[in-house]
N, C-alpha and C positions, 0 to 999 in steps of 0.2 A: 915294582912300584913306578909312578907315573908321576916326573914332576907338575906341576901346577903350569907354570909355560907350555910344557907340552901338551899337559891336556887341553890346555883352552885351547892354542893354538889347532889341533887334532878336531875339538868341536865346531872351532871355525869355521875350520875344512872342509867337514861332513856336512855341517849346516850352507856351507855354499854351491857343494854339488846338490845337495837335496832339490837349493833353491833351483839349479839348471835342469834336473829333471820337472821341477814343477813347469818353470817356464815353457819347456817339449809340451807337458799333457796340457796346459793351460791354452795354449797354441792352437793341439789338436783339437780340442776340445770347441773355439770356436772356428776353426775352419769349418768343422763337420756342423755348424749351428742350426742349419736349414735339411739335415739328412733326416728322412724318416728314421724313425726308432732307433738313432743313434743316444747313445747312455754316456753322460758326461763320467768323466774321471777324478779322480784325487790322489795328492799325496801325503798318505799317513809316515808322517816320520817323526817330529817333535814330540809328538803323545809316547811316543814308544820308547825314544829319546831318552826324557824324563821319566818313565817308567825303571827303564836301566839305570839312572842316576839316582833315583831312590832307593833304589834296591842294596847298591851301597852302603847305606846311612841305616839300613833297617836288621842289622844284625840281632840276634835276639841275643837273651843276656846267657841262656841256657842253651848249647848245641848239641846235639845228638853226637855220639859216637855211633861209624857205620863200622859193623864188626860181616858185613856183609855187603858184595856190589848189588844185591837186589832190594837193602833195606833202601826206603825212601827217606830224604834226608829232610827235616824241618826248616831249612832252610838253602835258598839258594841266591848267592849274588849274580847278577849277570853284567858281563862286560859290556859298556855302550859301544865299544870300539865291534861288536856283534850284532849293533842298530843299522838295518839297510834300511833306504827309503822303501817305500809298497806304492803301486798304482794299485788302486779302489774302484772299481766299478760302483756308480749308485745306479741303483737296477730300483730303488722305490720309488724317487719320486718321478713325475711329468708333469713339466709344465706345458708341452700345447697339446693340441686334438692328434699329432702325427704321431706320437712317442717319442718325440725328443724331448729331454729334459735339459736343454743347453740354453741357458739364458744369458744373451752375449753382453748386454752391460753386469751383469757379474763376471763373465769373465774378464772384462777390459778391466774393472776395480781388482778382480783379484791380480791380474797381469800389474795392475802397479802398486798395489802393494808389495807383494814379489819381486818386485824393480829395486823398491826403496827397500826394501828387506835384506837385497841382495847389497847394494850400495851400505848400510848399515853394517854388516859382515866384513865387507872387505875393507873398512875404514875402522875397525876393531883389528884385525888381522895389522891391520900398516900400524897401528898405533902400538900393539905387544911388538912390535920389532921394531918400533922407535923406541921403546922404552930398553932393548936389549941394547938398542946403538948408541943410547947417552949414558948406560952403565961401560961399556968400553971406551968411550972416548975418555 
């Protein structure tokens, strides 16, 4: 078991490298704005995230007994600490005549939201280990 400080702290973490991978593809993404048929990127990670975090909470009231490794089992919790970020190709849409779908003022908004997102994380993070250094003192 996983205390409560550590998990948050542990989600902090994840959720801040996520943010540093976004910031790379977000980056790439408008460098290459003006390439023919370059295909912007994403990163799926929160969705997935919170898919693992619910999975937790969703035990059912009746569990199977496996009396075999082939029986499949009614249920399955998964560890978020098993959530990697994913780069996403979006391969549907295009927005101009060239086939790029890179639209740089969304990328500049998504870059700062990402910014403040990131800024948000690590003032959570300072703040669980203020609250660890006024229960020592």
């Amino acid at each position: 078991m996983v205390n409560s400080f550590e998990k948050t702290v542990d989600l902090l973490h994840r959720n801040m490298d996520a943010s540093l991978i976004r910031r790379d593809v977000i980056a790439n993404n408008y460098a290459n704005a003006e390439v023919p048929n370059f295909k912007r990127s994403e990163v799926n990670f929160e969705s997935e995230l919170k898919k693992a975090l619910e999975s937790e909470k969703l035990r059912p009231p009746l569990e199977l007994t496996l009396t075999n490794e082939k029986h499949i089992p009614n249920w399955r919790d998964r560890d978020y600490r098993d959530v990697k970020p994913r780069r996403v190709l979006d391969y549907l849409s295009t927005s101009k005549n060239n086939g790029n779908n890179v639209d740089a003022e969304q990328e500049v908004m998504l870059a700062l939201e990402n910014q403040m997102m990131y800024a948000l994380l690590s003032q959570s993070a300072a703040f669980e280990f203020s609250q660890v250094n006024s229960v020592l003192r």
